[in-house]
N, C-alpha and C positions, 0 to 999 in steps of 0.2 A: 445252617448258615456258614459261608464261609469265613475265615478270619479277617481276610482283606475287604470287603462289602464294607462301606459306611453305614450301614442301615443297620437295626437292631430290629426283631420283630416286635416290638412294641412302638418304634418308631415307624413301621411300613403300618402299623394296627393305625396308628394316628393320624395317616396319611391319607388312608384310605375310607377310615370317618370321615373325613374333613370333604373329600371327594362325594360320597355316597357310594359304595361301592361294597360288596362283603368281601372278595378278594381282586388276588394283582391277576385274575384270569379274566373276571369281570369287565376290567379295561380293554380287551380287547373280545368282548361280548359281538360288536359289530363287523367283525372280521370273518368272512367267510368260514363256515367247516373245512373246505375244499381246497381251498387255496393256504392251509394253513399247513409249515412244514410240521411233521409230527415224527422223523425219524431221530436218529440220533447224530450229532453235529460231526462232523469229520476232522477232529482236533488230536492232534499228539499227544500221547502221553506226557505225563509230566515225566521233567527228568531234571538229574543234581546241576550245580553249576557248572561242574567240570564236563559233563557229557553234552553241556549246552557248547562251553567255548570250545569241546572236540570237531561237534558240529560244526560250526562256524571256521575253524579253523581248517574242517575239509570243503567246506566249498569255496573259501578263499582260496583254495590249494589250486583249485579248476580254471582262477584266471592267469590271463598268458601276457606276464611283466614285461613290457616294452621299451626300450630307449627312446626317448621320444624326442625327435627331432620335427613337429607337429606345432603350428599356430593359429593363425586367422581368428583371434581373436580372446584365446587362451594359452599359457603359455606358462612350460615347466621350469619357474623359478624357485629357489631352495625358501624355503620355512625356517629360520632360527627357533630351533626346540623352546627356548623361554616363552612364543608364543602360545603354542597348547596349552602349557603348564600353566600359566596364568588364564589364559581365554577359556578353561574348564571350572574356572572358580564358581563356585555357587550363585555369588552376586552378580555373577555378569554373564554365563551361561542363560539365567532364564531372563536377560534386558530384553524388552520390546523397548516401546514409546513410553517414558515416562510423563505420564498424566499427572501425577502429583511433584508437582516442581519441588516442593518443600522436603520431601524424602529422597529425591532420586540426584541432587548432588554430586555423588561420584559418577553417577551416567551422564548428566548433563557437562560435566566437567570435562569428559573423554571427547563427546563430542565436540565441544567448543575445540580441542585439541585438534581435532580430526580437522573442524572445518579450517583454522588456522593454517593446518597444514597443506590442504586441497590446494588452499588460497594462493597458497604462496608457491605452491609444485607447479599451478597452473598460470602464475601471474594476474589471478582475475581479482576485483573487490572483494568479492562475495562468494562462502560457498555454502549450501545447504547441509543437512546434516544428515545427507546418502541419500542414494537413489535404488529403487529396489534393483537393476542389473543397468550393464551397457546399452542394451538395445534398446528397453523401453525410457533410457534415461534421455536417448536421441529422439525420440515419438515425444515426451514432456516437452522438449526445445521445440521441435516443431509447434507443437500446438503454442507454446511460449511468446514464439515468434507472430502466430496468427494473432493471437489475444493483442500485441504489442500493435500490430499494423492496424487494426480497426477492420477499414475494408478490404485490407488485401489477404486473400487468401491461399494464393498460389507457394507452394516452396520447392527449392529446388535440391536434389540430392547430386552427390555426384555420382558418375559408374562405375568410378572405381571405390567404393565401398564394398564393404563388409557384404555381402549377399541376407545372410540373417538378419542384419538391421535395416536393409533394405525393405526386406519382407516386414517386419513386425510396424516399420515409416509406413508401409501400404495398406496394414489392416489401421491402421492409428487414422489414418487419412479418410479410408475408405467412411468409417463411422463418425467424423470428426466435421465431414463434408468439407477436407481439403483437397485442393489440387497438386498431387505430387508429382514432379516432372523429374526426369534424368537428364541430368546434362554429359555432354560425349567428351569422351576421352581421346585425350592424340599422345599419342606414344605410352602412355603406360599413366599420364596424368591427365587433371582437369585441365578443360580446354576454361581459360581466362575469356576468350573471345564468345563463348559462346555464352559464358557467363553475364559477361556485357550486352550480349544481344538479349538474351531470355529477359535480364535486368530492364533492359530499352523498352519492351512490349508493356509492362507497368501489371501492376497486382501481384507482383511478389514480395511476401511479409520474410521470408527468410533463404537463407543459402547456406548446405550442410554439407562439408567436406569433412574427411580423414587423413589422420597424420596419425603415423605414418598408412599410407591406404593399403587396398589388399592385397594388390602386389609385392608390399613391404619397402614401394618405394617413400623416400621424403621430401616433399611433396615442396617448393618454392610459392608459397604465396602470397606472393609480393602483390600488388594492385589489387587483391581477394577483397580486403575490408572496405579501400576509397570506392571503392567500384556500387557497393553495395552500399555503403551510406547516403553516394550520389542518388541512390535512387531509394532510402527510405527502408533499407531491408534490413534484418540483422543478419551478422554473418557469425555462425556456429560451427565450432571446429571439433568431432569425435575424435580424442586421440587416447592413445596406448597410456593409460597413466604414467608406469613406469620409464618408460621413453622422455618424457620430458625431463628426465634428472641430467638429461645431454643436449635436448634438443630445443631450439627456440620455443617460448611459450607460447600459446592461444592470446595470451595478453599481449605480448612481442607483438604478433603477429596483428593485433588491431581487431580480434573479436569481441564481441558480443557475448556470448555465452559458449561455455567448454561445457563437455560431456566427454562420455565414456568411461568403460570397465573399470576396477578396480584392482581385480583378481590379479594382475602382474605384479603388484604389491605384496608379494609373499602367498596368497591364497591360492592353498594349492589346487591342482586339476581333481575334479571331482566330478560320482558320473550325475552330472542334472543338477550340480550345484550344492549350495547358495555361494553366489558371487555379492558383488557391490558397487553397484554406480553411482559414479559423483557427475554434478551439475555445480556449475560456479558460473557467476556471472559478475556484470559492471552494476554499481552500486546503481545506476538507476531505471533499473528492470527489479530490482531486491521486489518490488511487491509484484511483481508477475512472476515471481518464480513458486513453482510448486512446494510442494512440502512444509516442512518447517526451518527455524535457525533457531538454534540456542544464543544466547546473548549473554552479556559477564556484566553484574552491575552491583550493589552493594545494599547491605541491609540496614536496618536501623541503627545496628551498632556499627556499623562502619566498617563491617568485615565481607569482603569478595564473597558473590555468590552469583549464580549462574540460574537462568530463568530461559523457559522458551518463547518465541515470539514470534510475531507474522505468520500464524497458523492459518493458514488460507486453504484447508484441506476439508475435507466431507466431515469427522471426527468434531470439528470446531464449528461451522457453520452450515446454512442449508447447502445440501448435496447440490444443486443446481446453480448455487453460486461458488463453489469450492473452483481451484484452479485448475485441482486436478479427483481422481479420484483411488490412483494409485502411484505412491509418488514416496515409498520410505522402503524400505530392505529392515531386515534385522539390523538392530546398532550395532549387534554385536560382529558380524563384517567388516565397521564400522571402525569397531575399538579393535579390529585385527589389522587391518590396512593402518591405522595409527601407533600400533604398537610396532610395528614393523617400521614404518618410515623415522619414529626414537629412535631405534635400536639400532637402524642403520645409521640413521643422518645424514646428510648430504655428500658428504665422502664415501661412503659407503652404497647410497645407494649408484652414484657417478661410477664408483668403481665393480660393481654386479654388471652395468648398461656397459661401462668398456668391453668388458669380458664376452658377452653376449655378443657387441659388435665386433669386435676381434675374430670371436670363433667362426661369426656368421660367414665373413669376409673370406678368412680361411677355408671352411668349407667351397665355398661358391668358387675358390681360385680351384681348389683340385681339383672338382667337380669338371670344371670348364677344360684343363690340361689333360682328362682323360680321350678330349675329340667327340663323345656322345653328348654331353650337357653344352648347351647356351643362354647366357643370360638374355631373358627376352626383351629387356629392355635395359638400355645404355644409359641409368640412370642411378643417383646415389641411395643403397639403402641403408636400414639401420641392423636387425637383428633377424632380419626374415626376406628372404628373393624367391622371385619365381624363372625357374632354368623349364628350357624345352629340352627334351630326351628325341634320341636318334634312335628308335628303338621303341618296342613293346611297352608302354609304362607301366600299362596293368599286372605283367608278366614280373617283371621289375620290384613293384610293386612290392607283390606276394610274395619276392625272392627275401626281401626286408623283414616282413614279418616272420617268415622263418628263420630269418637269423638272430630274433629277438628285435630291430626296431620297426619302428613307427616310423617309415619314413618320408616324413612332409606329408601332405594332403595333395591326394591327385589334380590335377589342375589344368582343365583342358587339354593342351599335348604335353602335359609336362608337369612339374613339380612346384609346390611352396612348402618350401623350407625354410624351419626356425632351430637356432640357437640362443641357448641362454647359457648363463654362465654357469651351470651341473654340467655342461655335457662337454669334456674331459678331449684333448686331443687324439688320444686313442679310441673312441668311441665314433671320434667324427673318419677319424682312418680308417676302422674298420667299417663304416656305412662306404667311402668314397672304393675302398675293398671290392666291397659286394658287388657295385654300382658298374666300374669297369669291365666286371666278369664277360 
């Protein structure tokens, strides 16, 4: 036996009694001869800890570090080190859902923090306590918005979104048995007019734009919310979390319920994740919103204490009545996007979103003074634009990654580029450099 096994052999003898069984071969007595592997397993030798982290440290060697001037939907903001250092702590490393209100205190606690602060980043009433990512936290809205309407089941996206969340609004519909429509884009925005019209024709429970959209422009939507009340719909805004520490809120703005990413919050690019989507909404949709909310209320002795509530999920009641049946992220996302927006604070995080807009801006003037880039649409952005190239992109391209960046995501004839505030004047001269050639 080996050391690490929990079992003792007088523990698998009692096991195995209790079974009927004389041994642990016995168990699988109905298992073909034939189909049974009988060689020996294809596993590594064991090795010390340092020839482990040699290993690991040579095939990290193998990946090819980029500057990354890359968005659409993730985006290389700096990490303040006290984050790891604390989000590795034992107690909150292994947080899921705390099921025992009476023990989990310091989790329940982060969270009311978290929501407090979604609340107030996004100007909504209400914010739940995470969503498992950005895109399926806009699929939750959708269905949010049907559950709200009764009979109406139509919603409408805009074209200028995200593509990914587009995609995952389609499988969510597809299964959901909603009607999902796109609404058309005139210059680089949603068309209002069309929104009114599709609004006129009646059975639409909701209307889902982006701010800032995938163009990276910021988007005016002034008449968005009366348009959609007149006719009974809720209107839901996907926006860039971090962006609102500058830009008019969802609340501002007269929605219904906010969605989108987390991840611009400090959490860095990662390949496949885990990110964190927040959903906030007006206080009287609170019981059609999926997931859970922690709540701050007091104990017998009169001392602050923190409880969950409005559990309207599969976990809590029959799965057929739940709101939703995937609708939380790790907390611990959760308690990263919250430790981060402390740390920075509101001046802090206003002053990351300058810088980003700054550099953005910056880039996008040299780019354009070279005569090969155009900005494709005559529109105001925040931290991210999309330029046409006069020239080979693909070619261009590849010139980028050889020189070490990542530059932008290819984009029909042309480019979307992002800046945040990591990426250093020098870094944006030597891409604007290469770009010229």
């Amino acid at each position: 036996m080996f050391k690490y096994f929990p079992h003792t052999d007088e523990d698998l003898q009692v096991m195995l009694d209790k079974v009927g069984v004389k041994s642990l071969d016995d168990l699988y007595a109905d298992i073909p001869e034939h189909i049974r592997f009988r060689k020996n397993y294809d596993i590594p030798q064991s090795a010390s800890e340092i020839e482990v982290r040699q290993m690991f440290e040579m095939l990290g060697s193998k990946n090819h570090q980029l500057t990354c001037f890359a968005g659409m939907g993730v985006y290389d903001h700096y990490t303040p080190a006290v984050i790891p250092s604390l989000l590795q702590r034992s107690e909150f490393l292994t947080s899921y859902t705390p099921y025992q209100a009476e023990i989990s205190q310091g989790t329940l606690h982060y969270i009311f923090e978290y929501q407090s602060m979604m609340a107030e980043l996004t100007g909504m009433d209400i914010s739940n306590a995470s969503m498992y990512d950005g895109t399926t936290a806009a699929a939750e809205a959708m269905m949010m918005a049907v559950a709200a309407g009764k009979k109406a089941n139509k919603v409408l996206v805009t074209g200028a979104s995200n593509p990914l969340t587009y995609q995952v609004l389609k499988t969510y519909a597809l299964h959901q048995g909603i009607e999902l429509e796109e609404l058309s884009v005139k210059d680089g925005c949603t068309s209002l007019d069309d929104v009114k019209e599709r609004l006129a024709q009646g059975g639409v429970a909701g209307v889902i734009v982006q701010q800032p959209n995938v163009y990276g422009i910021v988007e005016d939507f002034t008449g968005f919310a009366d348009a959609c009340h007149e006719q009974k719909a809720l209107f839901i805004m996907d926006c860039v979390a971090a962006d609102l520490a500058v830009l008019k809120t969802p609340g501002e703005w007269g929605a219904d319920i906010a969605v989108g990413d987390g991840q611009s919050l400090g959490i860095p690019m990662a390949f496949g994740g885990p990110y964190v989507g927040y959903m906030c909404c007006t206080e009287k949709l609170i019981r059609k919103m999926p997931g859970r909310i922690v709540g701050k209320t007091f104990d017998n002795r009169g001392q602050r204490a923190f409880v969950l509530t409005l559990q309207a999920r599969e976990q809590h009641i029959r799965r057929q009545k739940a709101t939703s049946n995937i609708c939380s992220n790790q907390s611990l996302m959760a308690l990263h996007v919250t430790m981060y927006m402390a740390l920075m604070g509101q001046q802090g995080l206003r002053e990351a979103a300058e810088l980003s807009y700054g550099g953005a801006h910056y880039l996008c003037d040299e780019l354009v003074k070279t005569g090969r880039f155009h900005l494709a649409y005559d529109k105001p952005f925040f931290n991210e634009f999309y330029v046409t190239y006069d020239g080979d992109a693909d070619t261009l391209y590849q010139r980028f990654v050889e020189a070490g960046i990542l530059g932008g995501i290819r984009f029909a004839d042309g480019f979307l580029f992002a800046v945040t505030e990591k990426r250093t004047k020098e870094e944006i001269d030597n891409l604007v450099k290469i770009a010229a050639l």
